[in-house]
mmCIF file of the N, C-alpha and C atoms, coordinates in Angstrom:
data_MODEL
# 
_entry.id   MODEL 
# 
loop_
_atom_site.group_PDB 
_atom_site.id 
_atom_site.type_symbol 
_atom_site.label_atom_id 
_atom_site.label_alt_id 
_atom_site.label_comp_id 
_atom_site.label_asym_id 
_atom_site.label_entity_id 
_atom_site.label_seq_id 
_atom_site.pdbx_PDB_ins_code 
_atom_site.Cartn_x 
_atom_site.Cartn_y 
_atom_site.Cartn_z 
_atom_site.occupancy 
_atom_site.B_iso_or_equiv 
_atom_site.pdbx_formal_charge 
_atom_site.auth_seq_id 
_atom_site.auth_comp_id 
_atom_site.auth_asym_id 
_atom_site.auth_atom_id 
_atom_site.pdbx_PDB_model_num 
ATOM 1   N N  . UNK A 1 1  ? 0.817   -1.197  0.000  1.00 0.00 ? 1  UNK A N  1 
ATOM 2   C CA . UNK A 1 1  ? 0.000   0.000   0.000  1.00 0.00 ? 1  UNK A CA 1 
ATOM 3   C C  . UNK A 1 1  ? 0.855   1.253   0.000  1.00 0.00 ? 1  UNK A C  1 
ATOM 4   N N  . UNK A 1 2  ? 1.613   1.020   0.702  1.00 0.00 ? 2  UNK A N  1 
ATOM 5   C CA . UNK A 1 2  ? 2.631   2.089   0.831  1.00 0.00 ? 2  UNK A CA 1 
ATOM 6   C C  . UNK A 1 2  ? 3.804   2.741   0.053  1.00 0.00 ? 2  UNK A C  1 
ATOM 7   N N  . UNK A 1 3  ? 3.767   3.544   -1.049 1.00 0.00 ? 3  UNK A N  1 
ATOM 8   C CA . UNK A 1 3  ? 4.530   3.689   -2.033 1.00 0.00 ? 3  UNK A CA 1 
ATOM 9   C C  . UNK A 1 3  ? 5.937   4.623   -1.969 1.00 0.00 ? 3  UNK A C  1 
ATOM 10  N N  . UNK A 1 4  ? 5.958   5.901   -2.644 1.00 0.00 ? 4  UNK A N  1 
ATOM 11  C CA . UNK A 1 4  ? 6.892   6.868   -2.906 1.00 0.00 ? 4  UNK A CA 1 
ATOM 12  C C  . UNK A 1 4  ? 7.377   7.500   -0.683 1.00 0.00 ? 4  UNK A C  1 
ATOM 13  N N  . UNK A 1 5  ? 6.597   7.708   -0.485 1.00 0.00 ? 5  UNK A N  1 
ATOM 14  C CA . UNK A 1 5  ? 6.637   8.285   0.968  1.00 0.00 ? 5  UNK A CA 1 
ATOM 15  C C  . UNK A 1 5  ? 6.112   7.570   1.815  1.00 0.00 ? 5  UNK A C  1 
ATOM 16  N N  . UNK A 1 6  ? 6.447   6.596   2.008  1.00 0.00 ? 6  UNK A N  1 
ATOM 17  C CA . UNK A 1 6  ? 6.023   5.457   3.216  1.00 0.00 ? 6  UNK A CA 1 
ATOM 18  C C  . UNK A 1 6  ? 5.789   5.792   4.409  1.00 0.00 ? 6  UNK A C  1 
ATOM 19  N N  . UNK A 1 7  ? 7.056   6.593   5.030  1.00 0.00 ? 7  UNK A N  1 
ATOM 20  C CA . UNK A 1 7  ? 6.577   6.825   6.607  1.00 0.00 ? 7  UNK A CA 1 
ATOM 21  C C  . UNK A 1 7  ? 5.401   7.735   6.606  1.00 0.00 ? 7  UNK A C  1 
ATOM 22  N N  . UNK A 1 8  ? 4.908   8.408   5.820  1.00 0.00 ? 8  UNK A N  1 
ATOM 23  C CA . UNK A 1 8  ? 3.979   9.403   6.016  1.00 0.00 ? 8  UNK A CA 1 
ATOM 24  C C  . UNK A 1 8  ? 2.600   8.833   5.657  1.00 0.00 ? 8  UNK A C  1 
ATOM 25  N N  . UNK A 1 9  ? 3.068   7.703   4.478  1.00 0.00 ? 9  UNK A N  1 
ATOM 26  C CA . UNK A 1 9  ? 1.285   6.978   4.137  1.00 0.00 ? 9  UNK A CA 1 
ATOM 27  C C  . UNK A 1 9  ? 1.076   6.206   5.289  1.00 0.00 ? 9  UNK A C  1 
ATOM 28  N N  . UNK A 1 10 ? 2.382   5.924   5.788  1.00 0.00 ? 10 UNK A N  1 
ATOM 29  C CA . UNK A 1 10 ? 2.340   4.713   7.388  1.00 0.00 ? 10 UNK A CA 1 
ATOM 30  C C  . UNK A 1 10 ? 1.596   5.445   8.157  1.00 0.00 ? 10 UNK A C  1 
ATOM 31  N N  . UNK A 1 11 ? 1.641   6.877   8.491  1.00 0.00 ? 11 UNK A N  1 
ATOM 32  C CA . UNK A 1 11 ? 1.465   7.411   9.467  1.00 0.00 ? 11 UNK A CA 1 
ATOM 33  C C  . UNK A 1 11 ? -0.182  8.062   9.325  1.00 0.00 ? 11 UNK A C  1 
ATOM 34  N N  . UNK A 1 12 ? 0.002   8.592   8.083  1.00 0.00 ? 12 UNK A N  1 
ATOM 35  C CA . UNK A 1 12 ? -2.072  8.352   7.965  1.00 0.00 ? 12 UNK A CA 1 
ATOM 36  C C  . UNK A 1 12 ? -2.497  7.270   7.806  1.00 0.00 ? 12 UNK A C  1 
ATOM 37  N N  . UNK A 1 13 ? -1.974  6.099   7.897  1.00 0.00 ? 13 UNK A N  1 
ATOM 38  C CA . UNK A 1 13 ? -2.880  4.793   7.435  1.00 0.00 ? 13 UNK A CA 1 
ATOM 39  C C  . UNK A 1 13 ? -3.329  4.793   8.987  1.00 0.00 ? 13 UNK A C  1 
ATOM 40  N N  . UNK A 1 14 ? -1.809  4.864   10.076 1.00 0.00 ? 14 UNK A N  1 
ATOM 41  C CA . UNK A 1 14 ? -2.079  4.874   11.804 1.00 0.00 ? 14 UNK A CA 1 
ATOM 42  C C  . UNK A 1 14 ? -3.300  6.019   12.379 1.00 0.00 ? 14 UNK A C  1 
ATOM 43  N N  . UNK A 1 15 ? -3.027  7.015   11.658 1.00 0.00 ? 15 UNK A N  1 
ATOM 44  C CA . UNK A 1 15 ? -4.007  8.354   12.443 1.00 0.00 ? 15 UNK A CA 1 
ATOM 45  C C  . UNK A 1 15 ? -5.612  7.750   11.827 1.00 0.00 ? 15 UNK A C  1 
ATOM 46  N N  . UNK A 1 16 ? -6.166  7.153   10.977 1.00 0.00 ? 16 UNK A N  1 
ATOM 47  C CA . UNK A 1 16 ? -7.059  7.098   10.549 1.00 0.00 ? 16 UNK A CA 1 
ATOM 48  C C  . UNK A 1 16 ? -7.286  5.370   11.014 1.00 0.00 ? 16 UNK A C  1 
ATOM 49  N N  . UNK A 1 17 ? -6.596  4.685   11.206 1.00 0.00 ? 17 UNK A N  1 
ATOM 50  C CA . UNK A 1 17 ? -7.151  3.222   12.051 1.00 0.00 ? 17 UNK A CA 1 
ATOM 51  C C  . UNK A 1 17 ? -7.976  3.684   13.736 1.00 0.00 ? 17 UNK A C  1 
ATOM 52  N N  . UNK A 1 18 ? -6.923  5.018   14.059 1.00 0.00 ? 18 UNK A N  1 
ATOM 53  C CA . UNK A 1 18 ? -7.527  5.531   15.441 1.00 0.00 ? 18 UNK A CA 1 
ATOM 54  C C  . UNK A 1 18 ? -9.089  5.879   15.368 1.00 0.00 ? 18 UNK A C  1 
ATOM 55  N N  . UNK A 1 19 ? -8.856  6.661   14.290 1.00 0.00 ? 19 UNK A N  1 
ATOM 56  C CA . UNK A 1 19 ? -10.183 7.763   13.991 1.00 0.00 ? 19 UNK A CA 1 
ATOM 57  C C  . UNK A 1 19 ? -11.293 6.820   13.620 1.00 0.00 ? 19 UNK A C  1 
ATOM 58  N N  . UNK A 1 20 ? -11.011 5.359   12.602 1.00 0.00 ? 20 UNK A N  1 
ATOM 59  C CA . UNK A 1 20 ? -12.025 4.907   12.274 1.00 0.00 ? 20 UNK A CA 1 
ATOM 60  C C  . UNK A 1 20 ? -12.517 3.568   13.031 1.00 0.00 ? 20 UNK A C  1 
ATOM 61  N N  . UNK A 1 21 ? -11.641 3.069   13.632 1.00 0.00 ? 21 UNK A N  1 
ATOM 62  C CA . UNK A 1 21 ? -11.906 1.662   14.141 1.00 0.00 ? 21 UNK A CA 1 
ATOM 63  C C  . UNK A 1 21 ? -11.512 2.567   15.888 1.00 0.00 ? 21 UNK A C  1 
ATOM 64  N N  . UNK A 1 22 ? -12.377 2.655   16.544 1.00 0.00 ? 22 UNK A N  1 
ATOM 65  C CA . UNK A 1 22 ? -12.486 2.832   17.739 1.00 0.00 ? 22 UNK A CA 1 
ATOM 66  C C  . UNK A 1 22 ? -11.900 2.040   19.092 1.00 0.00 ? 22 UNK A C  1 
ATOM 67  N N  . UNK A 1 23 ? -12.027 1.098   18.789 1.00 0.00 ? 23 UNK A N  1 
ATOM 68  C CA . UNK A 1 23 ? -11.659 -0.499  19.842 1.00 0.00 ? 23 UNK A CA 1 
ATOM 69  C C  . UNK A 1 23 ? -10.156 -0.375  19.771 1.00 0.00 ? 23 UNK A C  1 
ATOM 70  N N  . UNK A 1 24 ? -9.206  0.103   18.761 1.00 0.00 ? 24 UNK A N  1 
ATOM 71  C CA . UNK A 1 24 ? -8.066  0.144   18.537 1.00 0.00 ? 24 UNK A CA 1 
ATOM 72  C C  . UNK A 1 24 ? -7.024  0.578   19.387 1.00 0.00 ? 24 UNK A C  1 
ATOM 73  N N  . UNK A 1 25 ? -6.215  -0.113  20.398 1.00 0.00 ? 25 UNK A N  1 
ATOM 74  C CA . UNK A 1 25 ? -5.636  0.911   20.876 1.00 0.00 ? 25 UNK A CA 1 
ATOM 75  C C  . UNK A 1 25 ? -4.312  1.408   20.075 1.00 0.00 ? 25 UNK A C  1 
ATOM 76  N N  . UNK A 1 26 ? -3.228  2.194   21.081 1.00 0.00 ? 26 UNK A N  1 
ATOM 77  C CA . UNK A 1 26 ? -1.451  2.474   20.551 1.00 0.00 ? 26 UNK A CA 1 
ATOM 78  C C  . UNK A 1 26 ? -1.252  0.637   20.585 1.00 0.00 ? 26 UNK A C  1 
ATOM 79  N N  . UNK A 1 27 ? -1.353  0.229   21.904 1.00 0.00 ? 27 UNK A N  1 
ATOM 80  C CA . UNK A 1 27 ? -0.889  -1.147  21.068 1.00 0.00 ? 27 UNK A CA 1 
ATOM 81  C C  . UNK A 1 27 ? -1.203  -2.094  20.029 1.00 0.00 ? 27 UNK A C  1 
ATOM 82  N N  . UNK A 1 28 ? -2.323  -1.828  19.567 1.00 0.00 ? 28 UNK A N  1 
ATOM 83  C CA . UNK A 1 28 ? -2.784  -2.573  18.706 1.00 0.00 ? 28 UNK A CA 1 
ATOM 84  C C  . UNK A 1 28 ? -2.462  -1.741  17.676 1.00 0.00 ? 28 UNK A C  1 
ATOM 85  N N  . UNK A 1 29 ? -2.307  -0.799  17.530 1.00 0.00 ? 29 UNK A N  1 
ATOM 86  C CA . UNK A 1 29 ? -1.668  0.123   16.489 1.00 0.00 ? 29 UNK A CA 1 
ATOM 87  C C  . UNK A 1 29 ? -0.309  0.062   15.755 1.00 0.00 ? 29 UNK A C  1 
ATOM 88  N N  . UNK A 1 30 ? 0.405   -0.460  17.117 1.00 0.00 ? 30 UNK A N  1 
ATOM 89  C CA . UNK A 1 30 ? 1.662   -1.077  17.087 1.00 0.00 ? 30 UNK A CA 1 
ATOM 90  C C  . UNK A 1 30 ? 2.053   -2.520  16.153 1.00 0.00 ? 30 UNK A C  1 
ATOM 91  N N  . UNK A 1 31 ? 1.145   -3.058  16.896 1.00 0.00 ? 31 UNK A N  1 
ATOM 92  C CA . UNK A 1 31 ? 1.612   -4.347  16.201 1.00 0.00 ? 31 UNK A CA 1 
ATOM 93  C C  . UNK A 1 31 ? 0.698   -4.552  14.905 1.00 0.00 ? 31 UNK A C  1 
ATOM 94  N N  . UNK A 1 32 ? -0.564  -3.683  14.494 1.00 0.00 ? 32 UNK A N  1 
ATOM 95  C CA . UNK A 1 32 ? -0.851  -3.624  12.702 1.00 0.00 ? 32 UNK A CA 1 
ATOM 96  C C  . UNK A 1 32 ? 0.415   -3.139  12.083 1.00 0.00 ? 32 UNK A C  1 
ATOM 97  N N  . UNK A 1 33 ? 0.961   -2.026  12.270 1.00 0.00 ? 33 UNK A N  1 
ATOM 98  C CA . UNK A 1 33 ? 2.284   -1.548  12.033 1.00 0.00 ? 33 UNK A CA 1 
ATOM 99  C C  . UNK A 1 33 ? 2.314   -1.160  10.409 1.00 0.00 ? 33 UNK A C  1 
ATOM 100 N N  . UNK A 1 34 ? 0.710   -1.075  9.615  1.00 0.00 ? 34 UNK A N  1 
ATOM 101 C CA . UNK A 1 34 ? 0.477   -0.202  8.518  1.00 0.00 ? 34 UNK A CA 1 
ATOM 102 C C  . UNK A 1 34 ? 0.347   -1.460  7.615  1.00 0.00 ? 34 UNK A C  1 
ATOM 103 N N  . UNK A 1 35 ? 0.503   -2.613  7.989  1.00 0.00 ? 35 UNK A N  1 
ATOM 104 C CA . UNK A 1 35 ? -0.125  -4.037  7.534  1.00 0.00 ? 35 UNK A CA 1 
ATOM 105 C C  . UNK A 1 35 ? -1.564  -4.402  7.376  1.00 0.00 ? 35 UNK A C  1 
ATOM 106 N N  . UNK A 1 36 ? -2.201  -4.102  6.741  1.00 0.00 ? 36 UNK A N  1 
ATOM 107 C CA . UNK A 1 36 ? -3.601  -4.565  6.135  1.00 0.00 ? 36 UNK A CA 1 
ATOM 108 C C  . UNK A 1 36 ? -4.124  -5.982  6.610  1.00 0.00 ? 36 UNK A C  1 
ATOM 109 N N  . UNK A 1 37 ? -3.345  -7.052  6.261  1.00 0.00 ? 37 UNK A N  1 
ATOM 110 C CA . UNK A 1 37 ? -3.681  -8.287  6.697  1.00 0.00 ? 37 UNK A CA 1 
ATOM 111 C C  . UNK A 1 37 ? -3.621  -8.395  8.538  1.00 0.00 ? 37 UNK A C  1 
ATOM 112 N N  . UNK A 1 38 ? -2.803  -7.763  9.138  1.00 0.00 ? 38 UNK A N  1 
ATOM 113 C CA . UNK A 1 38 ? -2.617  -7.496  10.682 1.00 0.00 ? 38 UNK A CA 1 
ATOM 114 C C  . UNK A 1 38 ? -3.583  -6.996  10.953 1.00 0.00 ? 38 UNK A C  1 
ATOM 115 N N  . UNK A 1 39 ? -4.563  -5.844  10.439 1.00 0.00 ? 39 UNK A N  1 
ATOM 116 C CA . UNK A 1 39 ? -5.082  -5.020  10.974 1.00 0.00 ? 39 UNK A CA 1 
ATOM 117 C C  . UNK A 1 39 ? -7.172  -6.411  10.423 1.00 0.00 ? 39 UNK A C  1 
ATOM 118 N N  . UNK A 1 40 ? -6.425  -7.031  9.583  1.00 0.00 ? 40 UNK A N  1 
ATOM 119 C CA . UNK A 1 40 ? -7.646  -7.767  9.695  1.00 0.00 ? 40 UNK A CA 1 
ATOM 120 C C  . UNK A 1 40 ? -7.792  -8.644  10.883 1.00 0.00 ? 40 UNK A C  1 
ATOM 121 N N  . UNK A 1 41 ? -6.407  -9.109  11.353 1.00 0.00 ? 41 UNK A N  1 
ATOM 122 C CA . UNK A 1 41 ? -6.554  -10.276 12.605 1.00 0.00 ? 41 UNK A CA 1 
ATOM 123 C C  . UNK A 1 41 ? -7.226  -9.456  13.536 1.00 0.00 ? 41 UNK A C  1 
ATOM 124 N N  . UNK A 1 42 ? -6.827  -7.879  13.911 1.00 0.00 ? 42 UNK A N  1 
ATOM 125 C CA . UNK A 1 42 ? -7.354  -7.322  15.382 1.00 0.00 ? 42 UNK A CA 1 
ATOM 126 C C  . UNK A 1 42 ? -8.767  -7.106  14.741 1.00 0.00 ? 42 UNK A C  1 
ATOM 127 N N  . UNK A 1 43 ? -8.987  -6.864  13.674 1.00 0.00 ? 43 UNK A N  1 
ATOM 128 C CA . UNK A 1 43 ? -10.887 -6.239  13.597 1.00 0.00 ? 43 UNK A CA 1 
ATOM 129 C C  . UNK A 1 43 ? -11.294 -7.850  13.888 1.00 0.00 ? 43 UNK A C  1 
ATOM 130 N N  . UNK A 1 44 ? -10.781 -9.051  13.965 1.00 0.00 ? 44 UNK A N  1 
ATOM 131 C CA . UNK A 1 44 ? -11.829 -10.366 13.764 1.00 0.00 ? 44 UNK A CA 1 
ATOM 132 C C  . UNK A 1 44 ? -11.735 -10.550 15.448 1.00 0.00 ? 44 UNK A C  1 
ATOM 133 N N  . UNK A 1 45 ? -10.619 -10.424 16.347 1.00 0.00 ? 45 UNK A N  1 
ATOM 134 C CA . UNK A 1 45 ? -10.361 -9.989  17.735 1.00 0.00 ? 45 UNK A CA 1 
ATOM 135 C C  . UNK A 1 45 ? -10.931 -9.189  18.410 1.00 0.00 ? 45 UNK A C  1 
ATOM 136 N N  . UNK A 1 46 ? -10.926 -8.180  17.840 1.00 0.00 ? 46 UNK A N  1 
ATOM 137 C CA . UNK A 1 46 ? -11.633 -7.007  18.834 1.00 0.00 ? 46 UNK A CA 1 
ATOM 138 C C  . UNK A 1 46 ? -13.141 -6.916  18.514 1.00 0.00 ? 46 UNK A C  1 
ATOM 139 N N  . UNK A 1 47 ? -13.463 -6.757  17.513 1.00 0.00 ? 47 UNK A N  1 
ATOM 140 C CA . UNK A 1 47 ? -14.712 -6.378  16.712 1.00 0.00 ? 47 UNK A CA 1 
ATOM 141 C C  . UNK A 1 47 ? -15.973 -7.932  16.745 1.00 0.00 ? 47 UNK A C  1 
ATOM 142 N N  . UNK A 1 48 ? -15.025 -9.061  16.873 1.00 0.00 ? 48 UNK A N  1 
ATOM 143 C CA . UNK A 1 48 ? -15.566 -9.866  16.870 1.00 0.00 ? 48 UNK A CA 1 
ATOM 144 C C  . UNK A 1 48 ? -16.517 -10.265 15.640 1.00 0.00 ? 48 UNK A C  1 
ATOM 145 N N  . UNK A 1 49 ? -16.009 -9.731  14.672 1.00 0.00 ? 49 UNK A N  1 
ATOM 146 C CA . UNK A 1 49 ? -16.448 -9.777  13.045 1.00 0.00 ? 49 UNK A CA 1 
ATOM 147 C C  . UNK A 1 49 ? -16.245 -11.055 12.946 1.00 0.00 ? 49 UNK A C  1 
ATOM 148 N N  . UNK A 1 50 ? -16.054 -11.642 11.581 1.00 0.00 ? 50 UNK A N  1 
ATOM 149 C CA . UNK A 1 50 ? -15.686 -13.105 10.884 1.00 0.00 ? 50 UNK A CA 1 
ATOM 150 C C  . UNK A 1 50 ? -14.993 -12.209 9.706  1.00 0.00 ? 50 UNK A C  1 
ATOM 151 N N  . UNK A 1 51 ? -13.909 -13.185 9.400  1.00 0.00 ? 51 UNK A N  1 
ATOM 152 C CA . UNK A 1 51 ? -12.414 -12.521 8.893  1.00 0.00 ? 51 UNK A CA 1 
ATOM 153 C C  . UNK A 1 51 ? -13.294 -12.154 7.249  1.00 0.00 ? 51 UNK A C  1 
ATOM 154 N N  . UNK A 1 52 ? -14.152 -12.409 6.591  1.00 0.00 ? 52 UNK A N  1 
ATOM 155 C CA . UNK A 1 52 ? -14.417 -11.830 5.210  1.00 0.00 ? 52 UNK A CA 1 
ATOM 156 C C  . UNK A 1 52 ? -14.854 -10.502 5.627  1.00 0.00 ? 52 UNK A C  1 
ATOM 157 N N  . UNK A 1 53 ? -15.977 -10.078 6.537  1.00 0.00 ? 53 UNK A N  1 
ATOM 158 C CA . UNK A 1 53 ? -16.434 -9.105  6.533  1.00 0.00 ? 53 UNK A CA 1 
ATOM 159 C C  . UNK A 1 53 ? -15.301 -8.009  7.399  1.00 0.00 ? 53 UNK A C  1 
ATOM 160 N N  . UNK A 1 54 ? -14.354 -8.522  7.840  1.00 0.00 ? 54 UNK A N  1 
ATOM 161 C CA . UNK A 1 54 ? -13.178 -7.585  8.879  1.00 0.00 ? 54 UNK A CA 1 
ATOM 162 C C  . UNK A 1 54 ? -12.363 -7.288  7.268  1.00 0.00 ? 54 UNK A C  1 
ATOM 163 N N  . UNK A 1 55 ? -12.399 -8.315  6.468  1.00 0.00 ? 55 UNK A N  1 
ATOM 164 C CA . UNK A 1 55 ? -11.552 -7.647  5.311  1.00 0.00 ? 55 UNK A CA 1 
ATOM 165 C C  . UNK A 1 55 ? -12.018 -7.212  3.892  1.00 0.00 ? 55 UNK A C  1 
ATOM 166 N N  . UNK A 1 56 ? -13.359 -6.565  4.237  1.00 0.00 ? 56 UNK A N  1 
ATOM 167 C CA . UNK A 1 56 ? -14.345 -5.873  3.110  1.00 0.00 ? 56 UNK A CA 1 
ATOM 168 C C  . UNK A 1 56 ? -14.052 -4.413  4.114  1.00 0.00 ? 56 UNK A C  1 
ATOM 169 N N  . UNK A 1 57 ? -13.967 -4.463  5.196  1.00 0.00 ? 57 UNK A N  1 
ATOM 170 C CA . UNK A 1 57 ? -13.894 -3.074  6.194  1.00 0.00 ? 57 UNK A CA 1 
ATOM 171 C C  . UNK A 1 57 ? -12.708 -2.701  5.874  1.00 0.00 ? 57 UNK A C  1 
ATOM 172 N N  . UNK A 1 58 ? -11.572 -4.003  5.759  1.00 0.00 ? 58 UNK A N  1 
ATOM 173 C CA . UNK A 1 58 ? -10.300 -3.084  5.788  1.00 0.00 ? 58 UNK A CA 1 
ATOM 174 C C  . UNK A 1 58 ? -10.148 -2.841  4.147  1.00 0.00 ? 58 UNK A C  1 
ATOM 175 N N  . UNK A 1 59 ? -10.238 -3.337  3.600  1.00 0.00 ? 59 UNK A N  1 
ATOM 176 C CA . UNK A 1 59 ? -10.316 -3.042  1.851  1.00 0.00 ? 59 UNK A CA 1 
ATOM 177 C C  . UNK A 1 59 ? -11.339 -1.545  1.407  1.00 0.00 ? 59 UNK A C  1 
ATOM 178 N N  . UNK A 1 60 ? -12.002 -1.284  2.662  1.00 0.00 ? 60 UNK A N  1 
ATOM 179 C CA . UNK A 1 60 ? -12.917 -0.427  2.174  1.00 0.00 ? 60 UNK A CA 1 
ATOM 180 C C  . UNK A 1 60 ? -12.257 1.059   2.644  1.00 0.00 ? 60 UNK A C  1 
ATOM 181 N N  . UNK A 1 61 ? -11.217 0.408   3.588  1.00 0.00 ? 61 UNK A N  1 
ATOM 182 C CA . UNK A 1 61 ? -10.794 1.901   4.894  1.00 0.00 ? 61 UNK A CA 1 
ATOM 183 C C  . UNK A 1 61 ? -9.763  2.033   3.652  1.00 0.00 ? 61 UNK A C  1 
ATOM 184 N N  . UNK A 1 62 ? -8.484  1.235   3.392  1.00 0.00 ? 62 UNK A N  1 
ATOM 185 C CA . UNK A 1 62 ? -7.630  1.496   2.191  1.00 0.00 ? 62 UNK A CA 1 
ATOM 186 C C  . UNK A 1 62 ? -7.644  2.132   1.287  1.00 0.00 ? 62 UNK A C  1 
ATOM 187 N N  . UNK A 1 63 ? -9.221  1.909   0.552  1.00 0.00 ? 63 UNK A N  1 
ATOM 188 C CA . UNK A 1 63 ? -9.779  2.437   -0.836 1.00 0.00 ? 63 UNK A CA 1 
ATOM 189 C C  . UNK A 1 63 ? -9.714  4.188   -0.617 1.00 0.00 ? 63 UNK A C  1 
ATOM 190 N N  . UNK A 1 64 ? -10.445 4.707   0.805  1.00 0.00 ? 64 UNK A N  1 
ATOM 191 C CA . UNK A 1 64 ? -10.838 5.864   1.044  1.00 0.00 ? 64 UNK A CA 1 
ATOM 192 C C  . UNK A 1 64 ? -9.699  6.074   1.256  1.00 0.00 ? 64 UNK A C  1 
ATOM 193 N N  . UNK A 1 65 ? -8.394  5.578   2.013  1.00 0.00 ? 65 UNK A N  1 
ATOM 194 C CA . UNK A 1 65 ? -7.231  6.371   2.274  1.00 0.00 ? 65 UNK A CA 1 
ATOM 195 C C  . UNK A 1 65 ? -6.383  6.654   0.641  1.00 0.00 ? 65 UNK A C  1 
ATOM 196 N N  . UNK A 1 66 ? -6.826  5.863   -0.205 1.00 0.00 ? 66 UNK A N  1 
ATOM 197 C CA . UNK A 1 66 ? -5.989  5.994   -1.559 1.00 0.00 ? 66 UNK A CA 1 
ATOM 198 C C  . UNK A 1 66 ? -6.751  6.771   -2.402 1.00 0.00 ? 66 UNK A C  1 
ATOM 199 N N  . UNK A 1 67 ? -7.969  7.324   -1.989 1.00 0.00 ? 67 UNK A N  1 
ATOM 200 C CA . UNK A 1 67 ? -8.499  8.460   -2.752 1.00 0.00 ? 67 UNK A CA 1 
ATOM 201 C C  . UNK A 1 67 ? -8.448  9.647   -2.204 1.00 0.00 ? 67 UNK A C  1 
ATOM 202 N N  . UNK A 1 68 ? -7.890  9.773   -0.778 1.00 0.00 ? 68 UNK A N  1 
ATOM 203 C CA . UNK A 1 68 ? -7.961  10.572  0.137  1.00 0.00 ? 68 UNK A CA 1 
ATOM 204 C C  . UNK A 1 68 ? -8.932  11.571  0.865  1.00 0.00 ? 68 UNK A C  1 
ATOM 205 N N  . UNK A 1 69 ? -9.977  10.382  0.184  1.00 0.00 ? 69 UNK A N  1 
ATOM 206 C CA . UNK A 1 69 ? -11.260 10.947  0.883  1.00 0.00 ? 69 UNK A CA 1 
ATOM 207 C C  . UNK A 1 69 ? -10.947 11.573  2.843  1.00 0.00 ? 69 UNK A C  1 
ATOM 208 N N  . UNK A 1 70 ? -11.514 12.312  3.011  1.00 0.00 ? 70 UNK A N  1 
ATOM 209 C CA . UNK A 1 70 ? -11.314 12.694  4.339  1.00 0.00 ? 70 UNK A CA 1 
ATOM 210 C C  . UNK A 1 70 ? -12.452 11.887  5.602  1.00 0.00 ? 70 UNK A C  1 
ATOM 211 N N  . UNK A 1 71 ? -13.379 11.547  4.489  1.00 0.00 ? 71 UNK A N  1 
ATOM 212 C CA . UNK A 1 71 ? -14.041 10.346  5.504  1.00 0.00 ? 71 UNK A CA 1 
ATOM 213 C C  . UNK A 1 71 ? -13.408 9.267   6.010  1.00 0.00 ? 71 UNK A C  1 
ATOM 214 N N  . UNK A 1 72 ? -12.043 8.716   5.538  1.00 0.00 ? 72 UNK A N  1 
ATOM 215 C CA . UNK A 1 72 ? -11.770 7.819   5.751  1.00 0.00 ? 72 UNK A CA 1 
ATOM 216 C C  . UNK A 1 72 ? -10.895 7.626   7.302  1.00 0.00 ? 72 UNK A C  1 
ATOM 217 N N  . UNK A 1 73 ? -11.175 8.873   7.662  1.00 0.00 ? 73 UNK A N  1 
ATOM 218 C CA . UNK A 1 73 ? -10.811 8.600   9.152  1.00 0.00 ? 73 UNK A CA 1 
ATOM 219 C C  . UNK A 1 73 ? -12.092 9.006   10.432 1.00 0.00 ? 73 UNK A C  1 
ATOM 220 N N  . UNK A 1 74 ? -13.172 8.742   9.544  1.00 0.00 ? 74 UNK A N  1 
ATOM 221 C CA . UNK A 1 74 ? -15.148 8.450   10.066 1.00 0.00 ? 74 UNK A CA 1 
ATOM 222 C C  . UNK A 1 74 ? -15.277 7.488   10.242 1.00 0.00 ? 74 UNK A C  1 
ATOM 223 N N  . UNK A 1 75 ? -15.785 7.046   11.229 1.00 0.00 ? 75 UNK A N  1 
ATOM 224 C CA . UNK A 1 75 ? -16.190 5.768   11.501 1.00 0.00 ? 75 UNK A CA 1 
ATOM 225 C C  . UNK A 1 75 ? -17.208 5.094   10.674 1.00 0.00 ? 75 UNK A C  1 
ATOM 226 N N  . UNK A 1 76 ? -16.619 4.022   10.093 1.00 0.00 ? 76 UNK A N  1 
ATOM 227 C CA . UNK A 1 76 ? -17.382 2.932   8.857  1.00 0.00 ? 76 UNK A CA 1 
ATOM 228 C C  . UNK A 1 76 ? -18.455 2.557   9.812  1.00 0.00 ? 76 UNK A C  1 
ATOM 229 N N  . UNK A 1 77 ? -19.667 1.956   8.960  1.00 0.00 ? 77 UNK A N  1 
ATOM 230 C CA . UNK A 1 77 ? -20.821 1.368   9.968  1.00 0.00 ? 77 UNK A CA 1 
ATOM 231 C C  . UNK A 1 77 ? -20.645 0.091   10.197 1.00 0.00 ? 77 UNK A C  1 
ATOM 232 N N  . UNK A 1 78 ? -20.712 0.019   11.210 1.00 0.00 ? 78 UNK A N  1 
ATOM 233 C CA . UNK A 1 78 ? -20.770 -1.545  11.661 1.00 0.00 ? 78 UNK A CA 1 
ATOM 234 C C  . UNK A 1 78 ? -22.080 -2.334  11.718 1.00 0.00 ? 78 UNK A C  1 
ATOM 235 N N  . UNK A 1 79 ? -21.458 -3.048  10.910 1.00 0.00 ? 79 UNK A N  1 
ATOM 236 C CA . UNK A 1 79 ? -22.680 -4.195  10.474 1.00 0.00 ? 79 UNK A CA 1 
ATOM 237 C C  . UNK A 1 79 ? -22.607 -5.400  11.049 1.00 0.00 ? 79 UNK A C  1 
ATOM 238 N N  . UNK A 1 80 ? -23.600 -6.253  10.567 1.00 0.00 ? 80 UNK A N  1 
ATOM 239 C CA . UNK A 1 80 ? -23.702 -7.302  11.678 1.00 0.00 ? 80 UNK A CA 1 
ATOM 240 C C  . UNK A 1 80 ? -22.758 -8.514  10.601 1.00 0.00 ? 80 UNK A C  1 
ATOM 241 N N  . UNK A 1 81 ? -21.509 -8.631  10.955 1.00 0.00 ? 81 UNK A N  1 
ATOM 242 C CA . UNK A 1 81 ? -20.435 -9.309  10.037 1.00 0.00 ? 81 UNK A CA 1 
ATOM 243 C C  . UNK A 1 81 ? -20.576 -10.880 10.539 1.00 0.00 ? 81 UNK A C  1 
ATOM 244 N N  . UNK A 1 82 ? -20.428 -11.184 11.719 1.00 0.00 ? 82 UNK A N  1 
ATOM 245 C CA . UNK A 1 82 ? -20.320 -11.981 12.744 1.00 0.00 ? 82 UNK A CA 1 
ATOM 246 C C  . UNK A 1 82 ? -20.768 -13.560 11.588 1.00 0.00 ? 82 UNK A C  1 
# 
């Protein structure tokens, strides 16, 4: 995901996991570490989703950060994934 300026797409991919996934803490922030597939294990952990619908959320948070929509650090709706 992370291309020409990494530490900085790293670092809005981090400010906007805060903003949009709530349950998230610094440590769990830590160990996604701007990893997509990581950040699916904590949404199926924390969120208590089932791993397709934790990775339609995270495919969906990505999409908005690569268009730079400013919603993308709004909280997505949570649906009943489970």
């Amino acid at each position: 995901m992370f291309g020409h300026n990494a530490r900085e797409a790293k670092s809005i991919f981090n400010a906007g996991l805060l903003k949009t996934f709530g349950k998230l803490s610094e440590p769990d922030i830590a160990r996604i570490d701007g990893r997509p597939e990581q950040l699916i294990v904590e949404l199926v952990e924390l969120y208590d989703w089932n791993e397709e619908f934790a990775k339609q959320k995270t495919e969906a948070f990505e999409l908005k950060l690569s268009i730079g929509e400013n919603s993308a650090t709004n909280e997505l709706p949570v649906g009943a994934g489970s």
